[in-house]
LOZASE-632470 format. One record per residue (C-alpha): residue in one letter; y, x negated, z negated. Coordinates in steps of 0.02 Angstrom, whole numbers, padded with zeros to 5 digits, always signed. Layout:
AYXZ/...
REM end
This chain:
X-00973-01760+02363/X-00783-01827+02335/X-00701-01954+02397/X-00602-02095+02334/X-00422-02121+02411/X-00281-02202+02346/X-00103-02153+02421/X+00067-02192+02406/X+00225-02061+02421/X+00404-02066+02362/X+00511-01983+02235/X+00610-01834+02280/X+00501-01802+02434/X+00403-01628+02492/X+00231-01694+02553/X+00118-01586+02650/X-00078-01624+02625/X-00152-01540+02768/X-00341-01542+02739/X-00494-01478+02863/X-00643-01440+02778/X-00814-01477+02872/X-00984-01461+02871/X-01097-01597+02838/X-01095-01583+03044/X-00910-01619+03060/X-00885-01423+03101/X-00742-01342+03035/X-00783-01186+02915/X-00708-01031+02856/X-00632-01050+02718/X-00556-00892+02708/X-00524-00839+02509/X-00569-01013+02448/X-00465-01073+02312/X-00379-01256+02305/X-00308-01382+02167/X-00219-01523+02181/X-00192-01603+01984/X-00074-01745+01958/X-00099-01815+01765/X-00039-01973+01690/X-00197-02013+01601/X-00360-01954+01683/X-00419-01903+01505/X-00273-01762+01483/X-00274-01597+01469/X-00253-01468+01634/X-00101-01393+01530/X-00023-01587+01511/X-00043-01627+01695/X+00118-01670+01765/X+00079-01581+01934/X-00043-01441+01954/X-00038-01334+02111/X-00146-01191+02175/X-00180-01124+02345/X-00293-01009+02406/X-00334-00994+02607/X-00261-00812+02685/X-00387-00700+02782/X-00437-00785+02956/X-00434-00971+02905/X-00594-00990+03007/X-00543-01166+03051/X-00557-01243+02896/X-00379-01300+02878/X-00265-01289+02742/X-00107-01346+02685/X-00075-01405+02493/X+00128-01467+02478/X+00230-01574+02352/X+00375-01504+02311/X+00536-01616+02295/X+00517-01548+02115/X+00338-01620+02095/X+00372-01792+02155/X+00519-01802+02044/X+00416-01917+01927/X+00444-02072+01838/X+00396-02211+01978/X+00219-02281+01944/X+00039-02230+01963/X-00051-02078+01926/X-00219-02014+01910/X-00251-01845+02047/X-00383-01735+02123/X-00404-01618+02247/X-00515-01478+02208/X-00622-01337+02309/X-00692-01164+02245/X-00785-01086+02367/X-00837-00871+02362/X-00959-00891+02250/X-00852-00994+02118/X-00926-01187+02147/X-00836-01297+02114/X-00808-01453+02229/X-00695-01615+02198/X-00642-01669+02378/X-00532-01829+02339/X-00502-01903+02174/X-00399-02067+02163/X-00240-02166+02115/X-00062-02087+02185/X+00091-02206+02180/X+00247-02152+02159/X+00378-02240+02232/X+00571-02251+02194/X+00657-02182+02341/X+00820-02257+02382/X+00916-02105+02455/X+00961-02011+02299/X+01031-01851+02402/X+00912-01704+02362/X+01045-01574+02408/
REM end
């Protein structure tokens, strides 16, 4: 099951996404070795390789509390200003797949210019 959430974040910026993944109990679980995407893409229709943003993190040994951390660069936000298509993806140990939040991201012109 995924959920729809539309966000907003500015150019130039380093966002963390800090994510806890649950049971259908609300109980955190170990997601130790699980393997996350977050995809940025102009259209929703394009290609993995023509996504403007794709990042990959997998969860270290010990992540028993369901948490992770997916991050922006400064790099990856440096993006025309407008709205893009993303989704945040989960495979679990035995390779399923799992779209956790799919949605609109906006990004916004940032007025501080300074990235150094």
């Amino acid at each position: 099951m995924h959920v729809s959430y539309d966000f907003k974040i500015f150019q130039h910026n380093t966002i963390p996404i800090n994510l806890t993944i649950d049971d259908t109990s609300g109980t955190a679980i170990d997601i130790s070795g699980y393997k996350f995407w977050i995809t940025i893409k102009t259209n929703e229709s394009d290609s993995d390789v023509n996504a403007i943003v794709q990042n990959t993190s997998t969860a270290p040994a010990g992540s028993t509390d369901g948490k992770i951390t997916l991050t922006l660069s400064k790099t990856d936000t440096d993006q025309t200003a407008g709205d893009y298509y993303y989704d945040i993806q989960m495979m679990d140990l035995s390779n399923s797949v799992y779209t956790l939040f799919k949605g609109i991201v906006t990004i916004e012109t940032a007025i501080t210019g300074a990235t150094s």
